[in-house]
N, C-alpha and C positions, 0 to 999 in steps of 0.2 A: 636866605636860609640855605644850608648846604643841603645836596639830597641824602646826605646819612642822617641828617637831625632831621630833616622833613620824613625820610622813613622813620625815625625812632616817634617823632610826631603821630603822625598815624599808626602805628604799632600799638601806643597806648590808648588809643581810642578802642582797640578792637576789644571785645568780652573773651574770658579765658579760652582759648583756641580747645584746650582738651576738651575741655565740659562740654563744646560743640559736637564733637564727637559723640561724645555719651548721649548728648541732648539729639542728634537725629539716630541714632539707634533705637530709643528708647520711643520717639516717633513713628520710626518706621515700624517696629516692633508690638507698639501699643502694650509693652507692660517691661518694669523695670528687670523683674526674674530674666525672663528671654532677653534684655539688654546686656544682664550681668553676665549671663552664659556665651551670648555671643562676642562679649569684650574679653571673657576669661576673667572676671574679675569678681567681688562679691556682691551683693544686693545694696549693702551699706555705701560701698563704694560710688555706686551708680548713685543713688539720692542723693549724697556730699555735693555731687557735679552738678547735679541738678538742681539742687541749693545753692550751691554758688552763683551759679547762671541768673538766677530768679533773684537773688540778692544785687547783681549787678546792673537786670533792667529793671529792676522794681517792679515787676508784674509777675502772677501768675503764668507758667507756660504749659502748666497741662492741670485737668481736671481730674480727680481719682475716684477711680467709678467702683464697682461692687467685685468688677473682671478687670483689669487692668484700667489703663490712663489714657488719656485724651487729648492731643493740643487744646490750648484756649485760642479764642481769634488772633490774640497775642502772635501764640506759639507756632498756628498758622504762617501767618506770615514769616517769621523768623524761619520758619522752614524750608519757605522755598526757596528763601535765598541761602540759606546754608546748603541746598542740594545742586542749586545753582553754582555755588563757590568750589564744592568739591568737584563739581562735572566738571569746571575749567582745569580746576587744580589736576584731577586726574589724567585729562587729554593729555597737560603740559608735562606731568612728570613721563607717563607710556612714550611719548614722543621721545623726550630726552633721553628715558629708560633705551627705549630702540637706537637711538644714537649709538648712546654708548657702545650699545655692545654690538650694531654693525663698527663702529669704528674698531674692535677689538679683531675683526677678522683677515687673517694675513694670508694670499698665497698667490698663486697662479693658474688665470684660466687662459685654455687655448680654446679660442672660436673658429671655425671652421664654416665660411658661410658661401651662397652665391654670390658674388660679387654687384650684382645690381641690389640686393638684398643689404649688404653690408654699407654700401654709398649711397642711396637712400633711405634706410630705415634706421639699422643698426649706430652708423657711427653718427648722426643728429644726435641719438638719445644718448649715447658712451658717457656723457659731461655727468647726467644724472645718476648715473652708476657710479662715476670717479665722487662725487659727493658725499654719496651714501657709505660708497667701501673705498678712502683711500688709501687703503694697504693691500688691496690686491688690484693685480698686474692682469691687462688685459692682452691677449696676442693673438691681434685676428689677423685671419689668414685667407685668402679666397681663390677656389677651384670649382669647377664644375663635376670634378672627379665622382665617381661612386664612392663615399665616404668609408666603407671597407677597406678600399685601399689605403688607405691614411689614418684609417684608425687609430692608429699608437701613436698620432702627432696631433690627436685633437682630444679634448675632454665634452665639448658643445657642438653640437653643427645645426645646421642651419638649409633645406634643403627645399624643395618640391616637391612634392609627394613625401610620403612613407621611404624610409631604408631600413628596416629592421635587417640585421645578419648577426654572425655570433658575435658577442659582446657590445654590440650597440643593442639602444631599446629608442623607438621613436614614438610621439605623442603628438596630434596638431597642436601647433603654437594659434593659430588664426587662420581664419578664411581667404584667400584669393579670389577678390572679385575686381571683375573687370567693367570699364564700359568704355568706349570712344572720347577722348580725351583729345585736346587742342589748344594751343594759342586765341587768346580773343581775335588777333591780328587776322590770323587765317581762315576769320569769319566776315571780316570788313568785306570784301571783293564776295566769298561765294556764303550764305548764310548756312546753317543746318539745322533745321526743325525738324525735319524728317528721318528716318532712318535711310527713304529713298536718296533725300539729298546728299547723301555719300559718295553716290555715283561720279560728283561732281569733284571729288577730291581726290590728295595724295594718300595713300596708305601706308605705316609706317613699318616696317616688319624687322622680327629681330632673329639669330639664328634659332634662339631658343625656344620662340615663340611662331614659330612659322604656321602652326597651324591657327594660332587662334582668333584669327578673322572669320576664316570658314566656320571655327565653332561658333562663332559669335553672329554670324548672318542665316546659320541655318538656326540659329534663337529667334533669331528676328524674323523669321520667314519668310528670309530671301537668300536663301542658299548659293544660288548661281549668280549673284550678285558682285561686281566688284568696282575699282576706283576707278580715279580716269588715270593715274600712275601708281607703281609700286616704286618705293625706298626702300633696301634691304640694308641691315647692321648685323656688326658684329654679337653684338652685345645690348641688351634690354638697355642701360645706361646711357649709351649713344642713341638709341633711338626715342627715348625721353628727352633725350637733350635736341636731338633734331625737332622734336614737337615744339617744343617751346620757343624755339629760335622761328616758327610760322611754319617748316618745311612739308607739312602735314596732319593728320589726324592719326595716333596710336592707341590702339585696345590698350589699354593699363591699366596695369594692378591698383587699384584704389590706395593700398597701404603704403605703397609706394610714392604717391604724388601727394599726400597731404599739406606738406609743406608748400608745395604749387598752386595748389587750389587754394591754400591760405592768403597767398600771396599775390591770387590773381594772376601768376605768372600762365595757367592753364586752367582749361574750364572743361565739364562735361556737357555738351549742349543735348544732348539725348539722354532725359532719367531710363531710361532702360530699351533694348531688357538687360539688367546685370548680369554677366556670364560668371559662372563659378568655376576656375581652375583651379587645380591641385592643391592643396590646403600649402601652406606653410608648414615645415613639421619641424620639430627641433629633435634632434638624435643625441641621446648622450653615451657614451663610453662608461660602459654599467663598471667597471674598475675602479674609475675615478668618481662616482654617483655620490659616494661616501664622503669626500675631503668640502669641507665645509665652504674653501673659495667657491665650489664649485657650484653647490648647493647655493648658494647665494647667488649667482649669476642667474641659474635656473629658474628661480624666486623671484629675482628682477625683471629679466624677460620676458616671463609671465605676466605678470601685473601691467609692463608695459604695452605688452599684446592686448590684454584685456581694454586698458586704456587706448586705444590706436584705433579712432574711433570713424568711421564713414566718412569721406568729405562732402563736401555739400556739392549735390548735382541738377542743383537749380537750373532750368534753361534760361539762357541768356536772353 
């Protein structure tokens, strides 16, 4: 049987779709009056439907009491799977309803991010945004700059801390937490269970990030503590990559390495203590705030911020 006859097949089996309609209003509602008002339609109307229904399973579906009506055990059941059919049905249309009408939105957003920010976080998730919105244009850009500077070349950005100034407004996007991150590899030879056992290690340091060992060892309560070498980088990105390749152990940003820790490629052998740096903030260009590409990026980033969730700092 083909699948147009096999659906027309099953189509006829179903009981008149509208009268379903009328028949859980008038369930949920417990009287035909309040079903009529809520469908816009008349009293008479409502019972026809209900008639019909009742003619088509051969059973009673509701009892009629002195105050309105009643499912019978019947009508019971027939209810919940009619409540059931529409909660699918609803999910499916909202879904498709939200399709359509991100796909209806057209334009251009300029990003403006940190650059370790943007190659590990940002452009992983970009695919999920080109799905959602393929008609607008994404152009990311990355600088370390004070984003005042560049203002009138970005609509989004993406920073360390707070930038408010005139015409930007900034909000945290997500927390910056950090802990001691490594290679499984660069546990084989020296282990780490302790926070003491770091002593034993390389340190990874980035220019941007130079303080945040000392913040992170006066957390731990050992201030004047350090490695048995330092590695300095240019850039957070290089020195995540140095960690992975065994070269050492790096304070890092959790949001950062998620894909790492998924992957096994990097572990955190010390749960804590997690250091909290500078939030992540997102800055928008209150000019552009209004243009709906823009607004939808906004929307996006958020949700996926919210989503961007802990990695796992099980100790090995």
């Amino acid at each position: 049987m083909s699948t147009r006859k096999r659906v027309a097949a099953d189509t006829e089996k179903l009981p008149p779709l509208n009268a379903l309609r009328y028949f859980e209003a008038v369930a949920r509602l417990g009287s035909f009056a309040a079903a009529a008002n809520e469908l816009h339609v008349t009293h008479w109307a409502v019972g026809k439907q209900i008639r019909l229904l009742e003619d088509w399973f051969g059973v009673p579906l509701f009892e009629r009491r002195a105050r309105g009506v009643m499912p019978t055990d019947e009508g019971t059941t027939l209810l919940s799977d009619v409540n059931s059919a529409f909660a699918r049905l609803g999910s499916s249309v909202g879904r498709l309803r939200r399709e359509s009408i991100t796909r209806r939105i057209k334009g251009l957003v300029r990003v403006n991010a940190l650059a370790s920010f943007a190659l590990c976080w940002l452009i992983p998730r970009l695919a999920d945004f080109q799905v959602l919105y393929p008609d607008i244009d994404v152009r990311l850009s990355t600088t370390s700059r004070r984003l005042r500077y560049v203002a009138d070349a970005l609509d989004i950005g993406v920073r360390s801390g707070p930038e408010d100034a005139p015409g930007l407004k900034s909000s945290i996007l997500m927390p910056d937490l950090r802990l001691p991150a490594c290679s499984p590899k660069a546990l084989v030879s020296r282990p780490l269970g302790t926070v003491a056992d770091l002593r034993s290690h390389t340190w990874l340091h980035s220019t941007s990030t130079r303080t945040a060992w000392s913040e992170w060892t006066r957390e731990a309560g050992e201030p004047a503590m350090q490695g048995a070498r330092h590695l300095h980088f240019d850039h957070v990105f290089l020195q995540l990559a140095a960690a992975k390749e065994g070269l050492g152990v790096t304070l890092a940003s959790l949001p950062l390495i998620e894909r790492e820790i998924a992957a096994g490629q990097l572990v955190c052998p010390l749960p804590g203590p997690v250091w909290r740096g500078p939030d992540y903030t997102m800055v928008v260009n209150v000019n552009r705030a209004d243009d709906e590409a823009v607004k939808a990026f906004r929307k996006w980033i958020v949700t996926a911020a919210k989503a961007s969730c802990r990695p796992s700092v099980k100790s090995i």
